[in-house]
N, C-alpha and C positions, 0 to 999 in steps of 0.2 A: 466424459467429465474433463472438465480442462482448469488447470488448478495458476492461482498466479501468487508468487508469493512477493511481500514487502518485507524489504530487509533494507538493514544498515548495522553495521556494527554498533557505532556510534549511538549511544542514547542520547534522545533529548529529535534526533530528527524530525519524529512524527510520523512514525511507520502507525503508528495505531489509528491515528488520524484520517491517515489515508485508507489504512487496512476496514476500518467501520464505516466510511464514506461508500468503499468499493463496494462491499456487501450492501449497505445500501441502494446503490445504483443497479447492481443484478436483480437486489430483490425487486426494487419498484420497478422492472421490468417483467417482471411474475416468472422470475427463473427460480429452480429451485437452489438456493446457496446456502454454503456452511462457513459460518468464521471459525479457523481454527487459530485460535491463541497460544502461543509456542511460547511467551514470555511468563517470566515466575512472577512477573509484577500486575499478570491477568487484567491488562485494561482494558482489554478488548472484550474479554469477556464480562466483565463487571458494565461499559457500554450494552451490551446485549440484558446485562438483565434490568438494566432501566427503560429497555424499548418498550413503549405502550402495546398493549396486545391489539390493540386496531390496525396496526402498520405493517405493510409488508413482512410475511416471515422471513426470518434468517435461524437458521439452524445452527449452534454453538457447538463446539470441540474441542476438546482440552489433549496433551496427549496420554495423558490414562484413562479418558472414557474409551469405550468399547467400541473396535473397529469395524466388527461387525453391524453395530447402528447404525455405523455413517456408511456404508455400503449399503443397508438397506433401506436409506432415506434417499439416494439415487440421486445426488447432488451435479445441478448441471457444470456448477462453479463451487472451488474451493480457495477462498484468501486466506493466504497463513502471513498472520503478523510474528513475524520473528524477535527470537529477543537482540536484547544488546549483546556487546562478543561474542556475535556470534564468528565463528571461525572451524579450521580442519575439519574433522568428521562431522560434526554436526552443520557446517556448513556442507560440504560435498550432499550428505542424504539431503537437505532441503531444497538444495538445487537437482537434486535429480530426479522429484518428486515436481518441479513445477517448468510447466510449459512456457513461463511468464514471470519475468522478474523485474521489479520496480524497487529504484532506487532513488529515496528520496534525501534531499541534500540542502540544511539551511543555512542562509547567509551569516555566516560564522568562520574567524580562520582556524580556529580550535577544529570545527564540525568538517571545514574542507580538507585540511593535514588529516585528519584521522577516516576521512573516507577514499583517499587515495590510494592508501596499500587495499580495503576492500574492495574496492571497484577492479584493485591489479589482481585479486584473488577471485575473485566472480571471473573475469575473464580468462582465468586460466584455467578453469575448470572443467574436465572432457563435456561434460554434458552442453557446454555453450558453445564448446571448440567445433562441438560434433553439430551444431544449430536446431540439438533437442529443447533451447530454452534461452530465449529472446529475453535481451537485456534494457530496461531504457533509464533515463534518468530522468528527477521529476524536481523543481527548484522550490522551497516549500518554505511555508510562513517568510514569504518575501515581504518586506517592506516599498513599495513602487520609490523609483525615482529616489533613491539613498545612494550611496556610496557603495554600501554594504550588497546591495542587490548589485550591483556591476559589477564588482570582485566575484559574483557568484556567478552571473553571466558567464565572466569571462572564466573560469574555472570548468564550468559545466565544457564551454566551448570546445575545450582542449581534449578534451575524452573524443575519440573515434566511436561515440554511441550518441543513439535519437535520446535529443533534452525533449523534452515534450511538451510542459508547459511552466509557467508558473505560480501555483497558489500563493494567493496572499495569506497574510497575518490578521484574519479576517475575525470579527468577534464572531460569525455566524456559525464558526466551526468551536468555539468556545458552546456557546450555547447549544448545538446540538447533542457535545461531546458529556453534557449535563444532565440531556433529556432521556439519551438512548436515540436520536435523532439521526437524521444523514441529511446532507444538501439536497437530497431526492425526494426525502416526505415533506419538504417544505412547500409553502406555498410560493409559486414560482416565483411571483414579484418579491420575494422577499430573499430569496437563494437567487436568483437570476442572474447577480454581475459574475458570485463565483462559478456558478454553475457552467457557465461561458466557457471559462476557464477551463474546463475539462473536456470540452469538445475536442480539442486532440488527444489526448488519455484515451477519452473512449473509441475513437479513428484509427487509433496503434492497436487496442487489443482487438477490434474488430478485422483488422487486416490479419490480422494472425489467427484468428480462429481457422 
């Protein structure tokens, strides 16, 4: 089982966005996956129960359902969408529980100031020190060709960690975020430009499996 978690301190980045996207993509790959929702504002999960039941499964976990079921559903992939503040202990357990951690980051200097000390605290962490759990960063609801998207460029730049891509500010992740949807149960002509976009995402977590 190999578990990748989405975090940001910061609310507002669109960790859940990403986190229901990811699940998404495992599942329309016919893996078996769980989204665990870590956040008290449960979007993640609330996403899952709009998923039409004809769509690839994803298996939902909150942290008071029973441990014992998610060990018996023998999950190949676990996203945990983390909440906002997250930080100390509750940050250290969720880093040490994931092989894989995605950090998404939107063009904002509100969003970029307050994911700086998280990004200093993700790397300090023994579990990342020790290369149990690979860190990347991902530039999210980017606007192309703004202002705001190069200040984020060049922000991302400066971290000694893989930027990996950047999603746009896309209606198509509104709409799915509606349905219970992912970029993956679309039909492709229709998800295709984003979709693109995540061909490095998914070439980082493949290299690290």
């Amino acid at each position: 089982m190999k578990r990748l978690l989405v975090a940001n301190a910061k609310g507002g980045s669109g960790k859940s966005t990403l986190a229901t996207n990811l699940a998404g993509m495992f599942a329309a790959r016919r893996l078996r996956v769980v989204l665990a929702d870590m956040d008290r504002q449960q979007s993640a999960a609330r996403w899952l129960a709009r998923r039409p039941a004809g769509f690839p499964a994803i298996h939902g976990w909150l942290p008071d359902s029973d441990r014992d079921a998610l060990k018996a559903y023998d999950p190949q992939w676990v996203v945990y969408d983390s909440p906002a503040g997250l930080h100390g202990n509750k940050l250290e357990e969720l880093i040490k529980r994931a092989d894989l951690v995605l950090v998404p980051v939107v063009p904002s200097v509100l969003d970029m100031d307050a994911s700086v000390d998280f990004i200093e605290a993700l790397a300090a962490q023994k579990a990342v020190r020790r290369g149990d759990s690979s860190i990347a960063l991902v530039a999210n609801r980017v606007a192309p060709q703004t202002l705001a998207a190069r200040e984020l460029e060049n922000f991302l730049a400066a971290w000694d960690l893989p930027v990996l891509t950047q999603l746009h500010d896309a209606q198509v992740y509104v709409q799915c975020a509606a349905s219970g949807a992912s970029l993956f149960d679309l039909p492709r002509s229709r998800a295709a430009p984003e979709i693109e976009r995540w061909d490095p995402l998914q070439h980082w977590i493949a290299q690290h499996l």
